[in-house]
N, C-alpha and C positions, 0 to 999 in steps of 0.2 A: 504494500500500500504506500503509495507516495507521502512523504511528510505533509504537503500543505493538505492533505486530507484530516487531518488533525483536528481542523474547524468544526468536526464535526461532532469536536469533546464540545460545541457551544450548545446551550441548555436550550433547544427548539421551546417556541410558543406554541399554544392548541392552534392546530389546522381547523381551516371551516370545512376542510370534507375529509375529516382525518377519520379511525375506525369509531362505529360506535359506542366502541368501548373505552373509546379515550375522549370524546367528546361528543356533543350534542350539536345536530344540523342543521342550524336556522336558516329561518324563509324558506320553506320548501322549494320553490320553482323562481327564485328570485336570485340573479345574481347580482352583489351588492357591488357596490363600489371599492371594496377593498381588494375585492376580485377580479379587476378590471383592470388590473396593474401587470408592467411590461419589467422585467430586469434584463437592461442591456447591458451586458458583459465584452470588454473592448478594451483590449491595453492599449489599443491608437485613440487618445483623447479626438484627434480630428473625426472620426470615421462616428466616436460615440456620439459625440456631440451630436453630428447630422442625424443621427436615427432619432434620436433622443425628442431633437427640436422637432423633428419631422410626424414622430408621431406623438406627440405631446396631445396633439389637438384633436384625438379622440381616447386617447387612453392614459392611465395614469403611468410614468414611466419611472423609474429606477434609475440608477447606473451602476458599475462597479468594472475597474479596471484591472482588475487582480484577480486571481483565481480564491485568497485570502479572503478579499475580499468580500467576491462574491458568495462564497459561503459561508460568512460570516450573515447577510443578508436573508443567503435560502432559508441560514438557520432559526431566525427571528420572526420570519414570516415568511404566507406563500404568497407565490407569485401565480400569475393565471397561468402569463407566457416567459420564457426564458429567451433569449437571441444570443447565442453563444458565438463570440467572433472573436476568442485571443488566438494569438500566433501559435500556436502548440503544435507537437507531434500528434498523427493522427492517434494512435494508442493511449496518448493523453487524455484530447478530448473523446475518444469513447468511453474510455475509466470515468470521467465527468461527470458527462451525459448520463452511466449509470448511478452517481455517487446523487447527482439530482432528482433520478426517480426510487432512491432509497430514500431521501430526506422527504421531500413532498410527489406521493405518487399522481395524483392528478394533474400537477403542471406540464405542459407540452414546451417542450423545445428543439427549437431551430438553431440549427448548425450554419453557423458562414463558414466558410471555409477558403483558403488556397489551392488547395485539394484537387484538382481537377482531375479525377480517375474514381473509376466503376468503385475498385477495391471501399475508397475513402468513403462513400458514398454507399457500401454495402457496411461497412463497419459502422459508421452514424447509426443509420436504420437501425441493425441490430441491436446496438447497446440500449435503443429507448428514442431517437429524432424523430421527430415529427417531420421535420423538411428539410433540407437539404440546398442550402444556395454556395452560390459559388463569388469570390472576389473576382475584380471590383462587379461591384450588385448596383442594383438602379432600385431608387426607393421606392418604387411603386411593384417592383417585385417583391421588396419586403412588405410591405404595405398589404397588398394579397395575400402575402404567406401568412402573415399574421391573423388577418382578418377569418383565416380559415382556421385558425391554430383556436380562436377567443371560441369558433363555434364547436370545435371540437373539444376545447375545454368546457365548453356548455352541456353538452352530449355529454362528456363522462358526470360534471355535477350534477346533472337532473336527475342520469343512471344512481349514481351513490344515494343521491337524497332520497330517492326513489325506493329503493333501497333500504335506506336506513329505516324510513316510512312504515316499508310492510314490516321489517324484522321488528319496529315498535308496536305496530300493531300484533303480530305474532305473536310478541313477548306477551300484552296486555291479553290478547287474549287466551291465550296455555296460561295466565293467570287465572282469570276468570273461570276458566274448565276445572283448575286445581280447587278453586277454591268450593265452585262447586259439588265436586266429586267428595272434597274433604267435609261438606253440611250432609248430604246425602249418607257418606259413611257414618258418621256422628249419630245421626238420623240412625241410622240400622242399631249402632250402636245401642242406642239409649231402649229402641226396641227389644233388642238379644235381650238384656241386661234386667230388662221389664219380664222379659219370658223364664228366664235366668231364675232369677227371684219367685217369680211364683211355682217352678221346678223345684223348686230349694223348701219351700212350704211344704210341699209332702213327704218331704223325704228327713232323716234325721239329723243330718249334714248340721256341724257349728256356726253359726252367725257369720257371715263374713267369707266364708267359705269358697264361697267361687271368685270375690275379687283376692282374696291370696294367693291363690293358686293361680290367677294370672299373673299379677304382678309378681310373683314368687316367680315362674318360669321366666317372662321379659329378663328381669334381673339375671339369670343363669344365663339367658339367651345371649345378652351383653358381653356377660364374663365369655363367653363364646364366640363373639361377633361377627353376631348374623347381620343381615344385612336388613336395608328397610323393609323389601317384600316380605322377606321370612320371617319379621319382628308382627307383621299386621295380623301374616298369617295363624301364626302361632298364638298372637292374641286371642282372637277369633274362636279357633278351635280349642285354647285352654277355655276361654268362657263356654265354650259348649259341649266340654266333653260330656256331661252326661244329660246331656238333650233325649237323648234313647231311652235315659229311665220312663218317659212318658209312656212308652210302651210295656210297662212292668205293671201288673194290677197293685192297687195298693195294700191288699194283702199280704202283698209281699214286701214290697218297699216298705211299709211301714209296722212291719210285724216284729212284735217286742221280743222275741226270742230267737235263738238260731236258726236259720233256715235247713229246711232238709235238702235232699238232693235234689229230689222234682224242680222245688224251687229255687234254690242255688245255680241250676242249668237255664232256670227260665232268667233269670238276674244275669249272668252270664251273657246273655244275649244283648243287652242295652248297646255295647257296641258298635251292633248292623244294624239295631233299630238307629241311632243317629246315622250312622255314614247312609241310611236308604233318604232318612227326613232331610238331608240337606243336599244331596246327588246332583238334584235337578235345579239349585241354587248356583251360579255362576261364580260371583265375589267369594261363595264359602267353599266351593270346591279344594282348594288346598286346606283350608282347615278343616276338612272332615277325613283326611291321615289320619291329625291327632283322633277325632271322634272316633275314629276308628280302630285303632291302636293303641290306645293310653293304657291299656292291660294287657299290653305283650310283656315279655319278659327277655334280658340280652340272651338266657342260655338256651328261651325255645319255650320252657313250660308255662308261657302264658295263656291270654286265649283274644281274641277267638280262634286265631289262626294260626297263635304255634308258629309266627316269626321268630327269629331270630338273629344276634346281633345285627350288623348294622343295614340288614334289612326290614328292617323295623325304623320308620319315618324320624331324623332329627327333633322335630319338635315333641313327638309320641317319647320319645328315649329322656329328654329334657321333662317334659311334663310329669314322668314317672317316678321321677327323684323329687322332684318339690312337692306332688299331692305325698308322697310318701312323710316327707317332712312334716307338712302340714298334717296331715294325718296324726302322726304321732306325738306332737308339741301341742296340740289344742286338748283344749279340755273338752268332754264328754258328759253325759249324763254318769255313766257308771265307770268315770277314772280322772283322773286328772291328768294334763299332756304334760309328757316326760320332757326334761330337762333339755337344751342346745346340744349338749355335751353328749348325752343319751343317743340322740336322735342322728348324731353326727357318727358318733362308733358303731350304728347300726348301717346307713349305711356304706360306709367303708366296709362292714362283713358282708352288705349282699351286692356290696361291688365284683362284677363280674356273674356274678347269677341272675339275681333282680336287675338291676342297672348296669346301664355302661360306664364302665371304670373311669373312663376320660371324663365323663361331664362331671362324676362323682370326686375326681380331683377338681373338679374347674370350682364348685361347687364350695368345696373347702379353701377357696381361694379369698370368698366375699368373707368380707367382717361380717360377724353376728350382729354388731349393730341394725346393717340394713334388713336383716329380716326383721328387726322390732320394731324398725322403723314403719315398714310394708306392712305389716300386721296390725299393729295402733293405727293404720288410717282405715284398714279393713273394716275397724268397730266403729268408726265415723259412722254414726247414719247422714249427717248435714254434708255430703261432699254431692259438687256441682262440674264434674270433670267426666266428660264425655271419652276421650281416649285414656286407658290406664299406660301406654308408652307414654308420655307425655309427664306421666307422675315417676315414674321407672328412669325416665332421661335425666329428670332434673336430680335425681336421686343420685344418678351414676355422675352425672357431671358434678355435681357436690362433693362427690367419694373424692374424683378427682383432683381436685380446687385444691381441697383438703390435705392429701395426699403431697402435692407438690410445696402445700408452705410448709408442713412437716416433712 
């Protein structure tokens, strides 16, 4: 790179048709007046001057006599048109010509030249000229050349703005569709969570129960980092793993002593009763794995299907460790739930049986705090929070915070 390319350590101003992600496009279809401006580049004071005077009287014109100079100029601001006339080697000014449509892409520039050969004249082109004239020039040639150069720089501004136009409108609107789609969800939500509840009513299940066991898996999910689809999904199906009880008569669900076998088999089944109830649901399609699955087992002896290891759905394998947790920390009509400690050395023993060993270290990962944390909101009856990621993120981003100033 040639030294006097250097200029181009000068700290550029926002361009009017720079990307728009560095700047904002004004006047749509109007080109202003600071856009209308000519930089004549001309180490012969004589030759600059007559361009200069000459087209003074329709455009705003610049000058700069040095290559320094002049990009010291591109760099501060753009130019519509460029008219490059120093004495250089051809290999010079095409380096130039490129060095100018790196700085400001929209400007067109015109080559003068001594140059009189195809080669010179295929080398311009290439690096980025618009035109191509030859010494000594007649100013009504530049004149033209120009005239054609301001429409052509009009042509690409209109292009850009044009441009920048719909990608704004684009943006605005995959706003509006998100935000849509994000009420809509919310909306289903608040419904599940209505149906959730009143599932929860006939069955024996502790207070709180089905938002633990969401926010209890999200939390796992994290320490696993899944990503956004697999975090919705897995909400979804933790809220509805047992949607299927609906199909269990409540003689059985809610029968105060052990079940027999008859009915143990017909319990059993809740499984395919949710993955059939939500099949033909589109949004719940991936989480009805988990419905489906949340009583498989990693060695095989679960049910219904007697998966095993990691053919048995991520969220199904995650879910199966924290109702298990849940399960055994909560309190009960006939027990009181066993201790952090308890609940933790169990499973580590049915790590690799019950559970898969990996989530069950990932698991031993989180501080006990956040499950008390996740638990104390569970017994909230007053909460107004539509997504449980949303309470799970701020949780894990707090962990974080936390973490780094200690």
């Amino acid at each position: 790179m040639l030294d006097w390319f250097n200029c181009l350590n000068y700290q550029a101003v926002p361009q009017s048709n720079a990307s728009p992600n560095n700047q904002k496009i004004p006047n749509m279809f109007d080109l202003t007046e600071s856009e209308k401006t000519i930089l004549v580049i001309d180490d012969k004071p004589v030759s600059r001057k007559l361009i200069v005077e000459f087209l003074s009287s329709k455009f705003i014109c610049r000058e700069a006599g040095s290559v320094e100079g002049a990009f010291e100029q591109l760099c501060k601001k753009e130019y519509a048109v460029v008219l490059l006339g120093l004495s250089l080697a051809n290999n010079v000014c095409e380096e130039m010509i490129s060095q100018i449509q790196m700085i400001s892409p929209p400007t067109v520039t015109i080559l003068i030249s001594e140059q009189d050969s195809a080669e010179s004249a295929i080398g311009a082109f290439r690096a980025g000229a618009f035109d191509y004239i030859l010494k000594p020039f007649q100013l009504k040639v530049i004149e033209k050349s120009v005239n054609r150069a301001f429409e052509h720089y009009e042509r690409k501004s209109l292009k850009s703005r044009y441009q920048f136009h719909l990608e704004e409108l684009a943006a605005e609107r995959a706003a509006e569709v998100d935000k849509a789609l994000e009420e809509v969800e919310n909306s289903y939500r608040t419904t599940l969570k209505a149906l959730v509840q009143a599932l929860e009513s006939r069955d024996l299940e502790t207070h709180g129960h089905s938002e633990r066991v969401v926010t209890f898996s999200l939390r796992l999910a994290h320490e696993l980092g899944m990503d956004k689809d697999a975090l919705r999904n897995l909400e979804l199906g933790a809220l509805l793993h047992d949607i299927g009880k609906i199909g269990v008569p409540d003689a059985i669900l809610r029968k105060p002593a052990a079940l027999n076998e008859e009915e143990w088999n017909k319990m059993k089944l809740h499984p395919q009763h949710g993955q059939k109830i939500l099949r033909n649901i589109d949004f719940l399609e991936n989480a009805a794995h988990l419905v489906a699955q949340h009583h498989e087992k990693w060695d095989g002896s679960g049910y219904p299907y007697g998966l095993r290891g990691e053919d048995i759905d991520l969220s199904a394998r995650i879910f199966a460790v924290v109702d298990a947790f849940d399960a055994m920390t909560s309190d009960r009509v006939y027990r009181r739930g066993r201790s952090y400690q308890d609940a933790l050395e169990e499973l580590e023993r049915c790590a690799g049986t019950q559970f898969d060993p990996l989530i069950v270290e990932a698991f031993k990962v989180i501080p006990k705090e956040d499950w008390e944390i996740l638990r104390a909101r569970s017994l909230n009856d007053n909460q107004e929070v539509h997504s449980f990621q949303s309470v799970v993120a701020e949780l894990v981003y707090s962990r974080r915070q936390f973490d780094m100033v200690h």
